[in-house]
FIKOLZA-1660 file (N, C-alpha, C; in steps of 0.1 Angstrom, whole numbers, plus 5000, padded with zeros to 4 digits):
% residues 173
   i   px   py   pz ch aa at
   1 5284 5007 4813  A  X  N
   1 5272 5000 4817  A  X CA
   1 5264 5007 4828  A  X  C
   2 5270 5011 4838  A  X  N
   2 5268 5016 4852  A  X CA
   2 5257 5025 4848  A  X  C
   3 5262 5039 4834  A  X  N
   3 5251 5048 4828  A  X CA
   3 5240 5039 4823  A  X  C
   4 5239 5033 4820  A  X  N
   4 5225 5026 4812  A  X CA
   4 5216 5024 4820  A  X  C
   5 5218 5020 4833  A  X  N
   5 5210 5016 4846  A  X CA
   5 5207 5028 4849  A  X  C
   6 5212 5036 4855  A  X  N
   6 5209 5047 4857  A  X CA
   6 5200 5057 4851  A  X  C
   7 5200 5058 4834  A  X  N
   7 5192 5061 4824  A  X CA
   7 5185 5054 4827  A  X  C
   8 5183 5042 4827  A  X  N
   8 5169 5034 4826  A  X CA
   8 5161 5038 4838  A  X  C
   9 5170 5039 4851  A  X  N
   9 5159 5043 4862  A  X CA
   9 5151 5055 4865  A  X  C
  10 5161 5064 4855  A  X  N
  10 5157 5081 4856  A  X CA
  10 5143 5077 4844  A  X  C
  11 5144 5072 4836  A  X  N
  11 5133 5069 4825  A  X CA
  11 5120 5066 4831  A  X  C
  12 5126 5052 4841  A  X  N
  12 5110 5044 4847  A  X CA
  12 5105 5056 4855  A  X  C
  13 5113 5065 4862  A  X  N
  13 5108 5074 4874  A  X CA
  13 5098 5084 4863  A  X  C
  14 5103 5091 4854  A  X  N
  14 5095 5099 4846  A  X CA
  14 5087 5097 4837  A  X  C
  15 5087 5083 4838  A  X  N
  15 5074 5077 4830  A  X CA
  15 5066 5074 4837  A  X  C
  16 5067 5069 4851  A  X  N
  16 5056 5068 4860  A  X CA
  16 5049 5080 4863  A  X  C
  17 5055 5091 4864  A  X  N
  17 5054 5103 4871  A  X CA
  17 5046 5109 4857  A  X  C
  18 5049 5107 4844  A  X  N
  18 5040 5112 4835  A  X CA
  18 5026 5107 4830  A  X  C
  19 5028 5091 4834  A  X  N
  19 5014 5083 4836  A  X CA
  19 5006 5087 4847  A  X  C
  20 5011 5096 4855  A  X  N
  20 5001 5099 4866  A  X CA
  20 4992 5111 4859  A  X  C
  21 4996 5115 4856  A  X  N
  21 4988 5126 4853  A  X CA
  21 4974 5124 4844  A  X  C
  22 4971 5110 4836  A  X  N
  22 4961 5103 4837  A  X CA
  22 4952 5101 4845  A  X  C
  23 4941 5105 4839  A  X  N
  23 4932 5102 4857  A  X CA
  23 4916 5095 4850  A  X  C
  24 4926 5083 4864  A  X  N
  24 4915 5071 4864  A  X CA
  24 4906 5069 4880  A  X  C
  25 4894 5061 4879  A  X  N
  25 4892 5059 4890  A  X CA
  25 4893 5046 4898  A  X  C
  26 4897 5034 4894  A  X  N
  26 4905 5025 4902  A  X CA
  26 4915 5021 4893  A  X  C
  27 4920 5008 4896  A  X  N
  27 4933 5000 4891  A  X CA
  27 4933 4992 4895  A  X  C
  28 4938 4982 4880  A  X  N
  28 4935 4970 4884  A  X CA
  28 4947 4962 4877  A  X  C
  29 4954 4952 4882  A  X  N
  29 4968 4945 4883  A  X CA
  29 4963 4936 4873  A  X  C
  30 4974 4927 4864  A  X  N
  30 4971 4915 4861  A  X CA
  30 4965 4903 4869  A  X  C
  31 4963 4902 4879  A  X  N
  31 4960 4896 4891  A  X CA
  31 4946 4898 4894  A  X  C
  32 4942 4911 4894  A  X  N
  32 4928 4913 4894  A  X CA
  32 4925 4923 4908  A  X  C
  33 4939 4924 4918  A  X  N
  33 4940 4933 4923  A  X CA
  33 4936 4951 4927  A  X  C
  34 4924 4952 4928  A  X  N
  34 4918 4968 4928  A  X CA
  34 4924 4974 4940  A  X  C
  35 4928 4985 4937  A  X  N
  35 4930 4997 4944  A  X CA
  35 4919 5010 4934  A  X  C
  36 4912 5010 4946  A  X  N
  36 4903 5026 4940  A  X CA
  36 4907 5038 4950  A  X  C
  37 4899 5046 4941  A  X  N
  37 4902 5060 4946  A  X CA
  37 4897 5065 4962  A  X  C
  38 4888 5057 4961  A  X  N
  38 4877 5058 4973  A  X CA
  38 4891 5050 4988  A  X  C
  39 4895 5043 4981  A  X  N
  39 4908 5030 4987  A  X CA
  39 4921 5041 4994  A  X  C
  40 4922 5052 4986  A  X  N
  40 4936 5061 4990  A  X CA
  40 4932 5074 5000  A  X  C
  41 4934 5076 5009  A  X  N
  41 4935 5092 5023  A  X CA
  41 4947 5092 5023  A  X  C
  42 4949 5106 5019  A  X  N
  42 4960 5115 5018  A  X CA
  42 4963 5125 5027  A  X  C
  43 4974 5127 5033  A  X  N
  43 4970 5138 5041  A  X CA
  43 4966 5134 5056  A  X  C
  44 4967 5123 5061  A  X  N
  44 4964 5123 5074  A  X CA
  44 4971 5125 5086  A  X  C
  45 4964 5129 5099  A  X  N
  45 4972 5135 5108  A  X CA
  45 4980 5123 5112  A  X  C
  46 4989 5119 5121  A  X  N
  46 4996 5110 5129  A  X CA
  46 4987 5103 5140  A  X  C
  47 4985 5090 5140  A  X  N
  47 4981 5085 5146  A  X CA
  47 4994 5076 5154  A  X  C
  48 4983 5065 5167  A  X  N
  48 4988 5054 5173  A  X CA
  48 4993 5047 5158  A  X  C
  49 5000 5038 5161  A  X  N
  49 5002 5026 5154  A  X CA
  49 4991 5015 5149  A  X  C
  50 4987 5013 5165  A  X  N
  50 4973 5005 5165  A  X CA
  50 4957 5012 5159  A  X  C
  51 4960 5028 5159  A  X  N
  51 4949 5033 5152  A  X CA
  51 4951 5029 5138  A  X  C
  52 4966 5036 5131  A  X  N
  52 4961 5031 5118  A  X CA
  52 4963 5024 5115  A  X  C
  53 4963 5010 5120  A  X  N
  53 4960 4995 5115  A  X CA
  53 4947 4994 5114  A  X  C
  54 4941 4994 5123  A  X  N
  54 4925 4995 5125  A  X CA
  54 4919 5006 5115  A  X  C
  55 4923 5013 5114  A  X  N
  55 4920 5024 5099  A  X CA
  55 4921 5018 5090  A  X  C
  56 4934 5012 5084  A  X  N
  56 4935 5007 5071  A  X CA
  56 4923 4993 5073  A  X  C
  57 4925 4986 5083  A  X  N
  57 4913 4973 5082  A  X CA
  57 4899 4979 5080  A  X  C
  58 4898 4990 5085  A  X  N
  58 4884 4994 5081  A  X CA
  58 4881 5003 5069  A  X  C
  59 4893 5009 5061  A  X  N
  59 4890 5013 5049  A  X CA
  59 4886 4996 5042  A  X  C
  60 4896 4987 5044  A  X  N
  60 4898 4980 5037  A  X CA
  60 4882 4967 5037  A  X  C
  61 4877 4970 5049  A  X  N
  61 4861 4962 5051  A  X CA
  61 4856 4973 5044  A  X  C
  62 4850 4985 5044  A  X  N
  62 4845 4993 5043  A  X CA
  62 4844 4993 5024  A  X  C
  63 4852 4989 5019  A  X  N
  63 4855 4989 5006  A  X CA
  63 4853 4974 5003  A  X  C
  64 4844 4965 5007  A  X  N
  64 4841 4950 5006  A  X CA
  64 4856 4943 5005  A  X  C
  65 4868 4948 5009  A  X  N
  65 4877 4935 5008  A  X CA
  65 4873 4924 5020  A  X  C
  66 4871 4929 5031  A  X  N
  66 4873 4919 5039  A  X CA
  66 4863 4922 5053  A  X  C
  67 4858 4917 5061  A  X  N
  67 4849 4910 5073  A  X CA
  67 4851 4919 5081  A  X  C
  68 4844 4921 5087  A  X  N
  68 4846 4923 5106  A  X CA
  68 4858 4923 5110  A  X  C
  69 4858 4909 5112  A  X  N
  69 4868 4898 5120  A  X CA
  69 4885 4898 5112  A  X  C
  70 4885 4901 5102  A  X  N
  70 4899 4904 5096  A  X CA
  70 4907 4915 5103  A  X  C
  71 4901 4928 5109  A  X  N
  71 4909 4937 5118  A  X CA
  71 4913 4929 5127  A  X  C
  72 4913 4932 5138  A  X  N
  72 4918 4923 5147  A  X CA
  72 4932 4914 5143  A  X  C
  73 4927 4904 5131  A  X  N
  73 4936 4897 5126  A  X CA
  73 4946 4905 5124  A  X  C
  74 4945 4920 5116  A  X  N
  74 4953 4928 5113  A  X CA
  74 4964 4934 5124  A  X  C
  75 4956 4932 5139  A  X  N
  75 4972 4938 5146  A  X CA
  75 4974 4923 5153  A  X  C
  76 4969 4914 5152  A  X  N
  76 4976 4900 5157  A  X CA
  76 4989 4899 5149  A  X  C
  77 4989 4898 5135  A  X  N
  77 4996 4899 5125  A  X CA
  77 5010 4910 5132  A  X  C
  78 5005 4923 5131  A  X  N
  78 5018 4932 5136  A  X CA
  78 5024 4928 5151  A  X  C
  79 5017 4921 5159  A  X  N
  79 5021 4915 5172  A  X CA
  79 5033 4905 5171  A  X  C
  80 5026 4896 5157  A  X  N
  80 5040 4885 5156  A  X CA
  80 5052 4887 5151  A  X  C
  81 5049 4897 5140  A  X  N
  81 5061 4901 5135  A  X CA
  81 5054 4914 5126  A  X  C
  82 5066 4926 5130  A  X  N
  82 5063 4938 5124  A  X CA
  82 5058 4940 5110  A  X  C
  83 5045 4951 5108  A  X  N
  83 5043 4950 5093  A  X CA
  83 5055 4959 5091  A  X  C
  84 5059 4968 5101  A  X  N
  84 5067 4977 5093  A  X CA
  84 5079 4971 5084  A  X  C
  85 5079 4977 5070  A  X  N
  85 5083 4972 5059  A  X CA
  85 5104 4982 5060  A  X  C
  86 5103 4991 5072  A  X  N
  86 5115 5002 5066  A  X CA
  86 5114 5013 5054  A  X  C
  87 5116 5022 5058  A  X  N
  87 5118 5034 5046  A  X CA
  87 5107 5040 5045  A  X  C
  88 5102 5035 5059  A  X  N
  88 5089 5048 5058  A  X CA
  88 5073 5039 5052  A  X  C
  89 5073 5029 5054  A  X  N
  89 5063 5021 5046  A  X CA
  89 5062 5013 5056  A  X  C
  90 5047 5009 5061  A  X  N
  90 5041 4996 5066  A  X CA
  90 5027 4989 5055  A  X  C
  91 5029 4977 5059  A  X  N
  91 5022 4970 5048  A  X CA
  91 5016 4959 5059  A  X  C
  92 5006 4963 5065  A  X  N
  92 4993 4952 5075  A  X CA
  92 4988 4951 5067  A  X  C
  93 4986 4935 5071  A  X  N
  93 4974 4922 5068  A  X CA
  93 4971 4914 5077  A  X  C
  94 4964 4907 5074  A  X  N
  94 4955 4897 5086  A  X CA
  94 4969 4885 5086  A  X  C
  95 4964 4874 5097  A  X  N
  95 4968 4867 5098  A  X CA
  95 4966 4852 5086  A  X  C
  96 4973 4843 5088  A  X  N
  96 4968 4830 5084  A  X CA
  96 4954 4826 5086  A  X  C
  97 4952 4829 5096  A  X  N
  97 4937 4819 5099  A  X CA
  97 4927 4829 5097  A  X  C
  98 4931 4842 5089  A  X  N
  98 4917 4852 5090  A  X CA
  98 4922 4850 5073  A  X  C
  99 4926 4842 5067  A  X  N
  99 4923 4842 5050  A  X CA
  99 4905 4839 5042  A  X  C
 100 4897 4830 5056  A  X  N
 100 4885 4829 5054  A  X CA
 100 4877 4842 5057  A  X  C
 101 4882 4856 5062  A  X  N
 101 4876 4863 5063  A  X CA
 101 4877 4874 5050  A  X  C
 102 4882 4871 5042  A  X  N
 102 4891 4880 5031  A  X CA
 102 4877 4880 5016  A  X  C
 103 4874 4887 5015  A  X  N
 103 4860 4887 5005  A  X CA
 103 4869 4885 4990  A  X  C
 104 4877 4892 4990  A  X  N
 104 4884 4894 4977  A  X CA
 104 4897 4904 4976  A  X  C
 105 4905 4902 4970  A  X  N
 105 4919 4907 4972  A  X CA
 105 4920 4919 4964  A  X  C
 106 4927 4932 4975  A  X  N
 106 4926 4945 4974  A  X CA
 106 4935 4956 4981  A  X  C
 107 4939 4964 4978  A  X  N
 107 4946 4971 4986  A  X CA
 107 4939 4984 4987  A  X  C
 108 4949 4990 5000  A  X  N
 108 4938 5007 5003  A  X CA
 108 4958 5013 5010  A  X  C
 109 4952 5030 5006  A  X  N
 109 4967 5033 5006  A  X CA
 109 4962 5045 5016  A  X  C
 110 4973 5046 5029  A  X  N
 110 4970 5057 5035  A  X CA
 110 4983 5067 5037  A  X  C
 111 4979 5075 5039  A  X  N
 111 4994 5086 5039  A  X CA
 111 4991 5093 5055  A  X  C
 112 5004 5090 5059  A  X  N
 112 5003 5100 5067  A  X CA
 112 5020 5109 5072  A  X  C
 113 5016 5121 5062  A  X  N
 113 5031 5124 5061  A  X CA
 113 5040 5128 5078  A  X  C
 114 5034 5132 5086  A  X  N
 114 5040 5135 5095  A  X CA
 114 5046 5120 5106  A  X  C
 115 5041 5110 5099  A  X  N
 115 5046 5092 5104  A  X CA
 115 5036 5090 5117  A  X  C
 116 5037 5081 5114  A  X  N
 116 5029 5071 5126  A  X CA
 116 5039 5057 5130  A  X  C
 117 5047 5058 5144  A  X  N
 117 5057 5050 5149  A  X CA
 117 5055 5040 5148  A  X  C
 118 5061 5030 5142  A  X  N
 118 5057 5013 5139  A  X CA
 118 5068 5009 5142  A  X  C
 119 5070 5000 5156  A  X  N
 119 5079 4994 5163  A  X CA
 119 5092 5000 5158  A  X  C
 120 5094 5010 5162  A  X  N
 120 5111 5016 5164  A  X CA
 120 5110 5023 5145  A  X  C
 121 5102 5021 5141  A  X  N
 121 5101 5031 5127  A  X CA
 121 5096 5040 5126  A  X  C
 122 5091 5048 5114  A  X  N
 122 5085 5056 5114  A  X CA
 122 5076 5053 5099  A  X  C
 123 5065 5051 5099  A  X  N
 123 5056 5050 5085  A  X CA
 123 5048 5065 5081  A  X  C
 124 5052 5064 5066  A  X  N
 124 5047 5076 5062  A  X CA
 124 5033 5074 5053  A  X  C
 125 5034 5057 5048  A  X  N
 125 5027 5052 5040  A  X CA
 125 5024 5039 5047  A  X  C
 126 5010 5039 5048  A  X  N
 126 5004 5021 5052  A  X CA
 126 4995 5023 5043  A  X  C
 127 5000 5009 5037  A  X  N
 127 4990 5006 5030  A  X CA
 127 4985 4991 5030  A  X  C
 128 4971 4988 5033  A  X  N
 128 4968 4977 5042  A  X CA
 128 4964 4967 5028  A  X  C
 129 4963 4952 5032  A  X  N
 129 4963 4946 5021  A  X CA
 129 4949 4938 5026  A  X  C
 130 4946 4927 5013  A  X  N
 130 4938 4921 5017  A  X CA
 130 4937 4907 5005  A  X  C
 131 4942 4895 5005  A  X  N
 131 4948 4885 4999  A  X CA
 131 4936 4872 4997  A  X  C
 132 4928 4874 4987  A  X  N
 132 4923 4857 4986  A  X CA
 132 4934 4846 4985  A  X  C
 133 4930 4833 4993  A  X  N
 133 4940 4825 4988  A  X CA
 133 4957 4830 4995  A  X  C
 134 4967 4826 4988  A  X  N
 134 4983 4831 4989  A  X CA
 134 4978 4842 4982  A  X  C
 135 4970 4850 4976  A  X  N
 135 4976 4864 4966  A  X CA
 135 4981 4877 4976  A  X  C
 136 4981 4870 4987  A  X  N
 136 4988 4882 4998  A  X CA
 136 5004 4879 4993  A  X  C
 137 5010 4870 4995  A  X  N
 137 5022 4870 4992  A  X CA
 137 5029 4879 4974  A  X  C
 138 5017 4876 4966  A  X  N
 138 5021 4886 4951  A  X CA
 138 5019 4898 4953  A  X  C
 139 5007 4899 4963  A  X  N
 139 5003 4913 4964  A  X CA
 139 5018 4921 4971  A  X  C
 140 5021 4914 4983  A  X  N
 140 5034 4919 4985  A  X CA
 140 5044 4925 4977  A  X  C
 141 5050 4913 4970  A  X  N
 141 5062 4917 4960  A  X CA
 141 5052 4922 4956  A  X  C
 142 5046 4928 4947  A  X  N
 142 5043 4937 4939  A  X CA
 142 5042 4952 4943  A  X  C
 143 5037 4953 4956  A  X  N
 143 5039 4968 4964  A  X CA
 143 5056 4967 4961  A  X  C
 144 5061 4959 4965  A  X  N
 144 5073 4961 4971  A  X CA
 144 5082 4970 4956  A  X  C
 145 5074 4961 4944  A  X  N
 145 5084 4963 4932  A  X CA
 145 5080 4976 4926  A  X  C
 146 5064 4983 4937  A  X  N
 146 5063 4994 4931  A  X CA
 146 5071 5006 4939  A  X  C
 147 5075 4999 4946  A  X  N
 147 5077 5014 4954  A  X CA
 147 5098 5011 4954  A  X  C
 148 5100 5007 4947  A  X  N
 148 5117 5004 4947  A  X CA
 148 5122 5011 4945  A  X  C
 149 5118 5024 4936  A  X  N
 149 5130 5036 4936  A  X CA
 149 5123 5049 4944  A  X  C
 150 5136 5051 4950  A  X  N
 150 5134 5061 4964  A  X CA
 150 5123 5074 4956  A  X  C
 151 5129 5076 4941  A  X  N
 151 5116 5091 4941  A  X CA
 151 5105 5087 4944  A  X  C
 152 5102 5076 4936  A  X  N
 152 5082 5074 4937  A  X CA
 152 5082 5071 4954  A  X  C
 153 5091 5065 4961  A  X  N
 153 5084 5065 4972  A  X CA
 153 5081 5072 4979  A  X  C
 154 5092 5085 4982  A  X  N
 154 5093 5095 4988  A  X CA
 154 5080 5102 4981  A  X  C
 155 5078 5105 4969  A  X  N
 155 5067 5115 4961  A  X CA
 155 5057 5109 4968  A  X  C
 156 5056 5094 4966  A  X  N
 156 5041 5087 4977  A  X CA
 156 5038 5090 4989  A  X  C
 157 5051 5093 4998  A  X  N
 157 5051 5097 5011  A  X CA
 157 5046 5114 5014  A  X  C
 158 5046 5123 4999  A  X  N
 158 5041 5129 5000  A  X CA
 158 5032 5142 4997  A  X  C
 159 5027 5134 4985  A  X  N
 159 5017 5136 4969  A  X CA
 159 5006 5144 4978  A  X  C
 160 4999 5150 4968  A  X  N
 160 4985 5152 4976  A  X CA
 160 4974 5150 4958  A  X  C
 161 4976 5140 4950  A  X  N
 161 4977 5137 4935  A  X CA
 161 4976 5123 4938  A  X  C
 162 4961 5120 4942  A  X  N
 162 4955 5105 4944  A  X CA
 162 4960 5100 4931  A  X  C
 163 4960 5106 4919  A  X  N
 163 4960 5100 4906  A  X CA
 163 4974 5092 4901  A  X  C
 164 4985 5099 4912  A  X  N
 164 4998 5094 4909  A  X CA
 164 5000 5081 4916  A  X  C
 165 4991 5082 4925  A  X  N
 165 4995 5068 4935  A  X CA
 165 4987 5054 4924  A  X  C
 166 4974 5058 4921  A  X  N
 166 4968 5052 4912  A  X CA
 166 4975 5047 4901  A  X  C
 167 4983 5060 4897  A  X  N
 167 4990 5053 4885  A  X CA
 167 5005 5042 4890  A  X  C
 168 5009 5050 4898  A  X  N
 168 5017 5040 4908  A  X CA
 168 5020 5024 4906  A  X  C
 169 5008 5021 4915  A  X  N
 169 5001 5010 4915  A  X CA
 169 4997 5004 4904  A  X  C
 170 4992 5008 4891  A  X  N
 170 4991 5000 4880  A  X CA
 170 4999 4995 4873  A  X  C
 171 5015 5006 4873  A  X  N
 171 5022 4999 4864  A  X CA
 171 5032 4983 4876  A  X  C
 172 5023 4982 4887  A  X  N
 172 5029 4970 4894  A  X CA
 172 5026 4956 4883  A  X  C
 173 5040 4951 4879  A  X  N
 173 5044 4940 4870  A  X CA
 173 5044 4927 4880  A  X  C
% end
């Protein structure tokens, strides 16, 4: 049995990894979730912590998900409790009370391979969210269930193949 799982995960990895090579210019979740191309920076130098929060909030206004006033929300949020997710991944969002600033629900993916320190971690991948309603919480688990086996994450932490992260992200169930 132990082999079957195993096969199965070496399959999902190569099937994701062969769906990248498709090239699209956004993605879109059963949910209605976009991530575009315009949404993913690859390749960025290392910043503060607090810069790329404020980076991702402003890809993520910048791309009509969300207001002004939603950054801000975005490091109140990391103040209360860390976005850092572990394993090299942070995932900022606004707070509770900045859900009225949220235009429509969307994610933006930034890379920055050399890490940007997020409370006692190290992120190689922030990718900032942006939740109408609770779809912050789906949108969650769903990053989460994309990025579960170590190759794709690691490959995400260090792609320079917008198309793979794209495809990535679509096949989120």
């Amino acid at each position: 049995m132990g082999f079957f799982f195993k096969n199965k995960k070496k399959n999902k990895t190569e099937e994701t990894m062969a769906q990248a090579s498709e090239v699209t210019t956004e993605t879109t979740t059963a949910d209605g979730m976009i991530l575009s191309r315009e949404g993913i920076k690859l390749g960025l130098p290392s910043v503060s912590m607090e810069e790329a929060i404020i980076a991702a909030g402003e890809l993520l206004r910048d791309l009509g998900y969300v207001d002004d006033d939603y950054i801000p929300a975005m490091i109140r949020r990391n103040e209360e409790a860390s976005v850092y997710m572990g394993l090299g991944l942070a995932i900022p969002h606004g707070t509770e009370d900045a859900k009225k600033n949220v235009k429509k629900s969307g994610i933006i993916v930034m890379q920055y391979p050399e890490g940007v320190e997020f409370n006692g971690g190290t992120a190689q991948l922030v990718i900032g969210i942006a939740g109408v309603g609770d779809e912050h919480l789906e949108i969650l688990a769903q990053i989460t269930e994309a990025v579960t086996e170590d190759e794709i994450l690691e490959k995400l932490k260090t792609t320079t193949d917008v198309d793979y992260i794209l495809k990535t992200f679509a096949n989120m169930e």
